[in-house]
N, C-alpha and C positions, 0 to 999 in steps of 0.2 A: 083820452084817445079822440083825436080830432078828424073831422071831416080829413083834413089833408093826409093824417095817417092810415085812415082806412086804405086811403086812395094810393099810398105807399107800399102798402104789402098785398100781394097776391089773397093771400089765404084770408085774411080779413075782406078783401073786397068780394069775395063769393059767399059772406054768410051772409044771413039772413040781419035783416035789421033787427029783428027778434033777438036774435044768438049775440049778435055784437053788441046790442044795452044791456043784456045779463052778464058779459063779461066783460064791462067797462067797470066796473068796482074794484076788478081785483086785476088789472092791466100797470106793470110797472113801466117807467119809459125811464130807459139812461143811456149813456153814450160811452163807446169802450174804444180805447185805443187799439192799433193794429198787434198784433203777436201775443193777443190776450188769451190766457187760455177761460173758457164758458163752462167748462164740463169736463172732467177727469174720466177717462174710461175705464168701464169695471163699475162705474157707481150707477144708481137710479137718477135722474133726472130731475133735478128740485123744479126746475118751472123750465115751462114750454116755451121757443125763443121763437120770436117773430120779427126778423132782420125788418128795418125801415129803410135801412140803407149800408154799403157798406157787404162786407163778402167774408163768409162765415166755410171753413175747410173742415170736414170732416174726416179724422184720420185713424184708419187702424194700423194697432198697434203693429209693429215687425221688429222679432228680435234684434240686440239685446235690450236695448232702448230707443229706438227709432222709432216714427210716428209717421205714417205715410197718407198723404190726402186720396180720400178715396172719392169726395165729390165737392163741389161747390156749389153751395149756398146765397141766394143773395134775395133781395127784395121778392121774388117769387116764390120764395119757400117756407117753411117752417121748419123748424130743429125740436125732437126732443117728441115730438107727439107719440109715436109708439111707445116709448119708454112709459111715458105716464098714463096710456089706456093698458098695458102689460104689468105695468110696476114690477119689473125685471130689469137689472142692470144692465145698461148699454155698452158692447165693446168697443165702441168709439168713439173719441176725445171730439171736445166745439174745439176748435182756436179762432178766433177772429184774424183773416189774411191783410184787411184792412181796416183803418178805422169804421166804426160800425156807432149805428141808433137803433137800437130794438127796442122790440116789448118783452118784459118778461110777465107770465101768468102761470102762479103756483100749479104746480101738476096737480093737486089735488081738486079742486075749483075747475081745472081743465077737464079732468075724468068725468067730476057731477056735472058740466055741461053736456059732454057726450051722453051720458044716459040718460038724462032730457032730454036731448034734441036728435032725430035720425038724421036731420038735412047737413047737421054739424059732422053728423060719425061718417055723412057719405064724402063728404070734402077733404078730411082728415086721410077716411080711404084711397082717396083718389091720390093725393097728397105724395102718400109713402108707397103706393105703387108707384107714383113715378120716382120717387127719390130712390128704389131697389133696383127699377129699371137703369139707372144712371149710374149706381153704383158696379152694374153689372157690365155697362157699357166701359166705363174704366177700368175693370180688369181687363175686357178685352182688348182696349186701347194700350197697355200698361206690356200685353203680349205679342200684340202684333206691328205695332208702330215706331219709329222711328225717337230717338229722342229728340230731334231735332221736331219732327211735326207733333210731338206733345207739349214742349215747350211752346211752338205756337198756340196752341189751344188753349195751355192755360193762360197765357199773356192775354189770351182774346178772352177770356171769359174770365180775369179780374178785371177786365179794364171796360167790361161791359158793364159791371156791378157798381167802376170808381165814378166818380165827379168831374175827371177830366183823366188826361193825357198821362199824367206824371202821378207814378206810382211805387209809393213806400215800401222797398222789402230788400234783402240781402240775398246773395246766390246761395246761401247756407239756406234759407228759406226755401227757394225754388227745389235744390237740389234734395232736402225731406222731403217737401211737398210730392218732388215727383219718383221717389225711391231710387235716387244715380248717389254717386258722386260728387263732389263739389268740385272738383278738378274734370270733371266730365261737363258740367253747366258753365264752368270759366268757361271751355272752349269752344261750346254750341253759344253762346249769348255771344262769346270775340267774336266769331263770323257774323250775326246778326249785326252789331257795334260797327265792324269795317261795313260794312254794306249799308248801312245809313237807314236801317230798319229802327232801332231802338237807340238809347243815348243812355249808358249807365255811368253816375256817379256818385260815391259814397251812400251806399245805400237808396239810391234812387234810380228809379228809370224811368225815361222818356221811349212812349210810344211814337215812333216821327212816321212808319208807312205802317199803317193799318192793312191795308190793301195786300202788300207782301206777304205778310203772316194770313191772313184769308186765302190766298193763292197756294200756300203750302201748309197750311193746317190739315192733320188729319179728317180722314170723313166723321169720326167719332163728333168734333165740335157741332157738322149739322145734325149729330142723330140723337144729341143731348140735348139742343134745342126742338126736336122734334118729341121727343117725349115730356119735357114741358111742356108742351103746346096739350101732347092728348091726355095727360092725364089731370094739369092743371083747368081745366077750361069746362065746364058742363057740357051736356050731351046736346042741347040745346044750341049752345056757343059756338061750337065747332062746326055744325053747318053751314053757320052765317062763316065763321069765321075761316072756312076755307078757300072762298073765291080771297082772300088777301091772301094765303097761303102761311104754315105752320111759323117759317123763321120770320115774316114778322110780325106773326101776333105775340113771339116770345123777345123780341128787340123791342116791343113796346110794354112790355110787363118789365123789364130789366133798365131801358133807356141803352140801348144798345144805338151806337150811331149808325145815320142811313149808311150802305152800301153804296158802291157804285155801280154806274147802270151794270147788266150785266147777269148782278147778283155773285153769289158765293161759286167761285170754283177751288173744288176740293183734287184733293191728289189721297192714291191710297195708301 
């Protein structure tokens, strides 16, 4: 675990130098292609995933076999932490949405660090309050909005997580991902395509107007980066870090590209 990985992940960069050389022994680091599944739901959680880079979907299950994402994961969060301070099986499946570098650290090793450490069990807290808050906020998104401004949101929020522009996945993907139809994502992504927002081909797409999809994303996208902000950040943090304001302390934890002047207008 290298200076430059602390500096990659959120949840590693708030521990304590203390916490972070007692769990450098037992830090696995490997690299997993995009549609990988991390974690079967139903099961306990063999080790705690700590994304480097790269965008990690979390899906609960929906009958008969469907898998539907209920949040996304990226370099800000951690996967898998409640499961291994509960040692309860978790109802919902990792898939990696893109290629990904994580850590993994045995749940077991993970738990005996928490009961050493309180400053660890309050980050961890902070952690999955916010990941329950997000979760909750995409029901509500999932209820109330449009599928056209959810497909924005998620297009903005893997492509804040990718390496650039062009991003690996199939409308079969999207369309699990966001609980439709796959004949209903053809025809939301054709309009996007004619209008010169996105560029799909053979399982690829080009982000070409960022700006567009910001303009009609639902408000959910700013109120999932604003629960990042408060629950990721110390109590300390958050003073300082409000005169720059919530979404870009969290477009800097993600590598979220600038805006344009202006900032985000949302539609509801």
């Amino acid at each position: 675990m290298t200076t430059s990985d602390v500096e990659s992940n959120r949840f590693l960069e708030l521990l304590t130098e203390q916490d972070r050389a007692q769990l450098q022994p037992y830090v696995q680091t490997i690299t997993v292609a995009g549609s990988q599944l991390l974690h079967a739901g139903g099961e306990e959680y063999d080790y705690v995933i700590l994304p480097y880079s790269g965008a990690i979907g979390l899906k609960a299950p929906y009958p008969p076999d469907n898998l539907i994402d209920t949040v996304v994961v990226g370099r800000e969060g951690v996967v898998g932490a409640l499961s291994a301070i509960a040692t309860t099986p978790s109802p919902y499946a990792a898939h990696t949405l893109l290629p990904a570098r994580i850590a993994r650290i045995p749940k077991l090793a993970f738990r005996n660090m928490l009961d050493s450490s309180p400053q660890m069990r309050e980050v961890v807290a902070r952690f999955e309050c916010g990941l329950l808050t997000k979760v909750q906020q995409s029901v509500c998104c999932a209820a109330a909005h449009s599928v056209e401004a959810r497909l924005c949101r998620w297009l903005l929020e893997i492509q804040d997580r990718s390496q650039g522009d062009r991003l690996a996945f199939t409308q079969d993907l999207i369309a699990q991902s966001l609980g439709v139809r796959r004949t209903t994502i053809t025809l939301v992504a054709g309009k996007l395509q004619q209008s010169g927002v996105i560029r799909w081909q053979r399982g690829q797409v080009q982000i070409a107007n960022r700006s567009f999809l910001e303009q009609h994303v639902c408000s959910c996208y700013a109120a999932m980066n604003n629960h990042s902000w408060m629950f990721e950040c110390a109590p300390h943090q958050r003073l300082e870090q409000r005169l720059n304001g919530p979404e870009q302390q969290f477009s800097q934890s993600v590598n979220v590209r600038p805006r344009e002047p202006g900032g985000l207008r949302l539609r509801p």
